[in-house]
C-alpha positions as CSV (number, residue, x, y, z in Angstrom):
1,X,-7.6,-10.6,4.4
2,X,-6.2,-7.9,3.0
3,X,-8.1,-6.0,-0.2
4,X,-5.8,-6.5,-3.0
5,X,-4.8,-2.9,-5.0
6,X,-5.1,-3.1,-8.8
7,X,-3.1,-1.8,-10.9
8,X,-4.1,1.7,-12.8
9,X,-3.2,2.0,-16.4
10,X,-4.7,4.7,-18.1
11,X,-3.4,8.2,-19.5
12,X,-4.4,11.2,-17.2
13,X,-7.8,12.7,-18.6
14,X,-7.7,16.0,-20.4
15,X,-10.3,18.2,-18.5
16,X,-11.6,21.6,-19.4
17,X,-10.9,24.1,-16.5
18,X,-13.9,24.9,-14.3
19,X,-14.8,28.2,-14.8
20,X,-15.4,30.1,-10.9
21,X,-17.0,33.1,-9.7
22,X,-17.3,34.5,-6.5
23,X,-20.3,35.7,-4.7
24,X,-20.7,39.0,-3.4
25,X,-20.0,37.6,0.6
26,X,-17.2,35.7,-0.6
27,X,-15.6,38.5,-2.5
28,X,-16.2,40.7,0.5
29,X,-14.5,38.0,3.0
30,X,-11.6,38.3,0.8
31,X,-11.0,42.0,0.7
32,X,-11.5,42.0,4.4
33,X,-8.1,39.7,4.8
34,X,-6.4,42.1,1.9
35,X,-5.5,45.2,3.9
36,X,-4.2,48.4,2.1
37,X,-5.6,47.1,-1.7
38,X,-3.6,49.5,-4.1
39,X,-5.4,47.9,-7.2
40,X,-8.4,48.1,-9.2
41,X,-11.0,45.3,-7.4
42,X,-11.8,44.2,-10.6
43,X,-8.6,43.5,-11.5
44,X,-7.9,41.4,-7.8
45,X,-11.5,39.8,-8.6
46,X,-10.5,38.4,-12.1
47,X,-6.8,37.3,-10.6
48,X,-8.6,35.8,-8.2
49,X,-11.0,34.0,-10.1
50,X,-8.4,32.7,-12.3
51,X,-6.4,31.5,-9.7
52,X,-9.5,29.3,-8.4
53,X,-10.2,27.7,-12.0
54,X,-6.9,26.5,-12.2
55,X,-6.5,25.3,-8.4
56,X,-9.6,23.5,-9.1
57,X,-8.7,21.9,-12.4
58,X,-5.1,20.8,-11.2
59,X,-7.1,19.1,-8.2
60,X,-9.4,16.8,-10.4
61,X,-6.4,16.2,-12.6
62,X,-4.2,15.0,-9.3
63,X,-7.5,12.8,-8.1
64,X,-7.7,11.1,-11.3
65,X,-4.1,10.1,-11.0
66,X,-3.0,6.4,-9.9
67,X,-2.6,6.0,-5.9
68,X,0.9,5.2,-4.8
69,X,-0.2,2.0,-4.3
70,X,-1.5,1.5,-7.7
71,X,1.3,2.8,-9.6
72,X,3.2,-0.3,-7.4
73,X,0.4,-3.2,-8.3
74,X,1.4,-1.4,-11.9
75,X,4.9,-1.8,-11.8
76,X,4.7,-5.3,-10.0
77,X,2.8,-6.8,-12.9
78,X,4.5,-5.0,-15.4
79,X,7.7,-6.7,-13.8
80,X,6.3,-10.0,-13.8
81,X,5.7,-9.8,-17.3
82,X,8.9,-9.0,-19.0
83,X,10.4,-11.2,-16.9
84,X,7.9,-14.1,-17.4
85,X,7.9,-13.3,-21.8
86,X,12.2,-13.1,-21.4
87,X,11.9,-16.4,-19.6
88,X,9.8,-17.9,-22.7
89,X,11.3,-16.4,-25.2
90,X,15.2,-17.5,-24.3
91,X,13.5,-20.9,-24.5
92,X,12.2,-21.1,-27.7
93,X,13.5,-23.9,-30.0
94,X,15.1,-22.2,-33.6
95,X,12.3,-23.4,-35.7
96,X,10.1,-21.2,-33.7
97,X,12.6,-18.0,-33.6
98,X,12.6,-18.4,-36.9
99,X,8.7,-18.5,-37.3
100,X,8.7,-15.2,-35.8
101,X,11.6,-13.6,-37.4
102,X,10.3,-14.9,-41.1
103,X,6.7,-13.2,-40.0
104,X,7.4,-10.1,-38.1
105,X,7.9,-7.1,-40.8
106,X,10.0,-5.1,-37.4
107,X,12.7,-7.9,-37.3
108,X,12.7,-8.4,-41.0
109,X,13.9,-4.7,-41.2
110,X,16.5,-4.8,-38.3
111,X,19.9,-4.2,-39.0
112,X,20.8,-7.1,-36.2
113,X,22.2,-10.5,-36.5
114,X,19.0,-11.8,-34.2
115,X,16.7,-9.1,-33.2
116,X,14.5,-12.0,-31.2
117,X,17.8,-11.7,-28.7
118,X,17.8,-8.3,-28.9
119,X,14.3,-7.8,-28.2
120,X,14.9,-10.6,-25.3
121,X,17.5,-8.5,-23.7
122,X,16.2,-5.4,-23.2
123,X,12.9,-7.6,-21.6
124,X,15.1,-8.4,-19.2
125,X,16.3,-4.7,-18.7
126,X,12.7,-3.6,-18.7
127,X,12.3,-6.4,-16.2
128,X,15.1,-5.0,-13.8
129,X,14.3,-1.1,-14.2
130,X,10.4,-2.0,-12.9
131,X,11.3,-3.8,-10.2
132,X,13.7,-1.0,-8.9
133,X,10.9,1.2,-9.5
134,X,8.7,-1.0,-7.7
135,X,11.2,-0.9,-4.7
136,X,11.7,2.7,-4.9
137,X,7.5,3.5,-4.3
138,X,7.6,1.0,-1.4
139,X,9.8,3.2,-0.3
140,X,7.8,6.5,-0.5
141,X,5.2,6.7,2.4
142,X,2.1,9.1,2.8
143,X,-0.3,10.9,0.2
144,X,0.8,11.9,-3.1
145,X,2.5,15.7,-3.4
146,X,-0.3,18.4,-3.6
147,X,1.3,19.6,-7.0
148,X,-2.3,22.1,-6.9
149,X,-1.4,23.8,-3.9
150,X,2.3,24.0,-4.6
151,X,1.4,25.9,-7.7
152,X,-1.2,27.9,-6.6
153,X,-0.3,29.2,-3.3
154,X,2.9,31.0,-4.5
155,X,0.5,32.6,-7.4
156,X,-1.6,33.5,-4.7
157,X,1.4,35.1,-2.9
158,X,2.9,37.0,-5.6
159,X,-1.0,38.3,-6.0
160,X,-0.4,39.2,-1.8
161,X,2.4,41.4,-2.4
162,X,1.5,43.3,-5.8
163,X,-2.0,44.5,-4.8
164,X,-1.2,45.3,-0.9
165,X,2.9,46.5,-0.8
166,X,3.3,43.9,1.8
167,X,5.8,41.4,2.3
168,X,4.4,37.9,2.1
169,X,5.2,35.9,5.2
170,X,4.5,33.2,7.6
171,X,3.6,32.9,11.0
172,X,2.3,29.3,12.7
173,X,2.0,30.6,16.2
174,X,-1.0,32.3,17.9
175,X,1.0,34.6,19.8
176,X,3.6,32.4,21.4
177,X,1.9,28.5,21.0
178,X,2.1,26.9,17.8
179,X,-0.8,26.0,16.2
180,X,0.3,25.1,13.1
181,X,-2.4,27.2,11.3
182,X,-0.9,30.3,9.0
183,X,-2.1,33.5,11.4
184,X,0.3,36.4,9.4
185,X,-2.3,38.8,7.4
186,X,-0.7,37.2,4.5
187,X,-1.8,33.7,6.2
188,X,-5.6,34.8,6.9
189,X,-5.6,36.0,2.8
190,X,-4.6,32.1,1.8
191,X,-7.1,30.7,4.3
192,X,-9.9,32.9,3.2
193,X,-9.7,32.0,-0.7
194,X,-9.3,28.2,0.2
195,X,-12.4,28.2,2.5
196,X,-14.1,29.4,-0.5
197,X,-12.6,27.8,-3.2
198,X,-12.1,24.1,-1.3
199,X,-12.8,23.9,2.6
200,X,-11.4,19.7,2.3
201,X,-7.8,21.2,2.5
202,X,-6.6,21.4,6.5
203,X,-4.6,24.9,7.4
204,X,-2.2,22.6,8.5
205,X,-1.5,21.7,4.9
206,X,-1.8,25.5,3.6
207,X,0.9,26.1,6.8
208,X,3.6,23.8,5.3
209,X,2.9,25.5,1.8
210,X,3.3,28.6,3.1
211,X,6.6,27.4,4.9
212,X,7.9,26.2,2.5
213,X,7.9,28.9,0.1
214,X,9.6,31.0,2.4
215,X,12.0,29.0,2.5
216,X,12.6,28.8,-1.1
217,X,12.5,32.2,-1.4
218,X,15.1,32.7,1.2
219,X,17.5,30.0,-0.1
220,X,16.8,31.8,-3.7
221,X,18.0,35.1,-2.3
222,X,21.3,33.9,-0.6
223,X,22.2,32.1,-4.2
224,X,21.3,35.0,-6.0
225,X,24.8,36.8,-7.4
226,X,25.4,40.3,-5.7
């Protein structure tokens, strides 16, 4: 039998960021996949360090997040609810309507001919919106968008560029196979900071990243005017 996924309601947790430093092997890794450094490596150090505080308090904020699957058990009982209180609600007798009206300071103050309908409507709305929402997530397969490495990675490319001259690029081949692992200098820079600062993520994942903002970037530069 299948385990049964419960619902998450909870706001997402306000965490201080994690302050990181590197070691003096780790910092030495890292200038050793940064070729041609044309800054201070104090400067690249603290940039560096920064970049890694953040990554790693976007992270615990994104695991502290509900599962796909949760926000769905969410939005299923949330559905079942408005629709179950509409249900009761249309089939109140007047005496009791008018309990509530006569006691309830909100519906005493409401410009409406019967706020209890009102209120009964826009259950049902509510109602409908969370079961399209429901039916959208079933929809939406596979883990949840790294938002951390999508924020990070193009920090970590801009940081690239400015402190070596060089382009930023990406190359998933080793020679002429593909691999599927990011193998430009630029590549072996993003993979040495993340085998530092969190050896879970797969270079496969750091690959599509890193594809992905080039393609961004190219897109940008066709649109841009001139």
């Amino acid at each position: 039998m299948p385990t049964k996924i419960k619902p998450k309601y909870r706001n997402d947790p306000v965490q201080k960021a994690p302050s990181f430093s590197f070691t003096d092997d780790q910092i030495k890794r890292l200038f050793n996949a940064l070729p041609h450094v044309k800054r201070e490596r104090g400067e690249i150090i603290e940039q560096l360090a920064r970049c890694a505080s953040d990554y790693l308090w976007l992270r615990n904020q994104n695991r502290e997040k509900a599962t796909r699957a949760e926000q769905n058990a969410a939005l299923k009982e949330l559905a079942q609810f408005a629709r179950g209180l509409e249900m009761k609600l249309r089939c109140l007798d007047m005496d009791t309507e008018w309990e509530l009206m006569t006691r309830l300071a909100v519906f005493q103050a409401s410009d409406s001919k019967n706020p209890l309908a009102d209120l009964t409507d826009r259950l049902e709305y509510f109602g409908y919106a969370a079961t399209q929402a429901l039916q959208t997530g079933k929809e939406k397969s596979g883990p949840r968008v790294q938002i951390c490495l999508r924020r990070i990675v193009p920090r970590l490319a801009n940081l690239y560029e400015a402190v070596t001259g060089e382009r930023f690029s990406h190359n998933p081949k080793q020679k002429t196979q593909y691999v599927g692992r990011p193998k430009s200098p630029a590549g072996r820079f993003i993979v040495a900071f993340f085998e530092i600062v969190d050896r879970t993520v797969p270079q496969t994942l750091l690959s599509t990243e890193m594809a992905s903002l080039v393609k961004s970037r190219k897109s940008r530069s066709k649109a841009a005017p001139g």
